[in-house]
N, C-alpha and C positions, 0 to 999 in steps of 0.2 A: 534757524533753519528757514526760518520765513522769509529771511533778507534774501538768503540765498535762491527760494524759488523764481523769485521776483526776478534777480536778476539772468538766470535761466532762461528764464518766460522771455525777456526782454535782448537778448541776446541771441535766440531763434527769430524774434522778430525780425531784429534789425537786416538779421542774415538771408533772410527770406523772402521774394517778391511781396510775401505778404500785407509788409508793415507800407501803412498810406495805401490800400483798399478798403474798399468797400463792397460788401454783399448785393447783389440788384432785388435779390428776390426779398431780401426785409430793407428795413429802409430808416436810413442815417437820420440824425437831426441837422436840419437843413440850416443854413447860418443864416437865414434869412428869419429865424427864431430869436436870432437875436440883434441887440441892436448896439453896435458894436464904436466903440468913443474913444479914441487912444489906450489907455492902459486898463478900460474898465468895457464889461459888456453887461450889458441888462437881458436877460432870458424876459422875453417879453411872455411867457406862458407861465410863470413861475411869481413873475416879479421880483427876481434874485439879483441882487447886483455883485457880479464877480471881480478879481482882480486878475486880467487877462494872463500875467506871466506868475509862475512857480516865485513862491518867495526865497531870495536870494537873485531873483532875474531882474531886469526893470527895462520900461517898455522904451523903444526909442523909435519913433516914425521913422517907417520905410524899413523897416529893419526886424520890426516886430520885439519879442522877448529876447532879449541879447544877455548875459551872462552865466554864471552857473545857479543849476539848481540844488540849494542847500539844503539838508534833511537835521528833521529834532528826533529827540525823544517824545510823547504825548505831552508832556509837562512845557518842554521844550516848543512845540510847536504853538500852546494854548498861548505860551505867553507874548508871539508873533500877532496878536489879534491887538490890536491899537485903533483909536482916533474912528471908530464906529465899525472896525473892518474884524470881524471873528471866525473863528476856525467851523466850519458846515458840520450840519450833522452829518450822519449817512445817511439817511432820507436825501436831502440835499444835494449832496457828492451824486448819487444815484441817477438824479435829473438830468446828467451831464453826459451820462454814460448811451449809446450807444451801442449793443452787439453787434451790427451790422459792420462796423467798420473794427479796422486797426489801425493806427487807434482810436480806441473807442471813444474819446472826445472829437469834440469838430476843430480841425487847424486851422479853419479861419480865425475860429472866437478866440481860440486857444494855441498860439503857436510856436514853434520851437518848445515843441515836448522834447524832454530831457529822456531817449528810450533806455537807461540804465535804472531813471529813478520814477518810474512810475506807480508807485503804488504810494497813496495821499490819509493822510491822517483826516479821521471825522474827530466829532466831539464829542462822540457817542462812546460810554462807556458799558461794556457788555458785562463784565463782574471785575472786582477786583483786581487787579494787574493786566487789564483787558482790555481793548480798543476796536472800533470798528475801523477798519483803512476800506479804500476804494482804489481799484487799479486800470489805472486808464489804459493798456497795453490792449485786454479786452474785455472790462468791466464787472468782473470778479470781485464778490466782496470777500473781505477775511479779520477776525477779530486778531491781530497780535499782540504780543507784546510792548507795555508801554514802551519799555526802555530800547527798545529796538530806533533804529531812524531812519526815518524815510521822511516823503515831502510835505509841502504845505501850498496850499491855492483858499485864501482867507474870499469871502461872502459879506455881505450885508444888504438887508431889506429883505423883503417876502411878501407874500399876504397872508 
């Protein structure tokens, strides 16, 4: 049931003048927050180092995030975390998000969001068969199920 809110949610988006505004009276995170390197962006307020496209995407100048965005299971997704790069908490996920905008990530740092598959696995386990996800659509958290699949945007560093 979860899958299917999401793609609900993301599907009034797309249809919407909505989706790619932004609020005036609260206020976006500005991409000047972060400092932004071919495939990878540093949250200079965080010290987070992200990987700019959805795993299953890969980054190609000029072009940005080019292919599809591929979804795991929670098992599925942990085991996407290689070579120093691992799957965020929700704490983490959360630094990302935005209410002011749809979507609630910034498309500079972040672009060619996938609007059918936004909603991103943390590494936070809430109880038993339980997960936190983050939904960039507009920044909604929700514990569901592992086995369910949705995206991945792997992290590394912090302070």
């Amino acid at each position: 049931m979860m899958k299917l809110a999401g793609s609900v949610a993301a599907v009034i988006l797309t249809s919407t003048a909505a989706w790619g505004a932004c609020d005036a009276e609260r206020h976006p995170i500005p991409a000047t927050r972060y400092e932004m390197k071919g495939a990878e962006v540093l949250d200079k307020e965080t010290g987070l180092t992200w990987q700019r496209c959805s795993v299953g995407q890969t980054w190609q100048d000029g072009q940005g995030c080019v292919g599809t965005v591929q979804e795991f299971d929670w098992r599925g997704a942990k085991k996407q975390a290689r070579r120093g790069w691992r799957l965020p908490t929700r704490e983490e996920l959360e630094t990302l998000v935005s209410k002011a905008c749809t979507p609630s990530i910034n498309p500079d740092a972040f672009p060619n969001l996938d609007p059918l598959k936004l909603w991103y696995w943390s590494a936070s386990e809430t109880e038993r068969g339980l997960a936190w996800l983050v939904q960039f659509g507009g920044g909604a958290t929700f514990n569901g199920y592992q086995t369910a699949p949705n995206a991945v945007r792997l992290v590394r560093g912090g302070r």
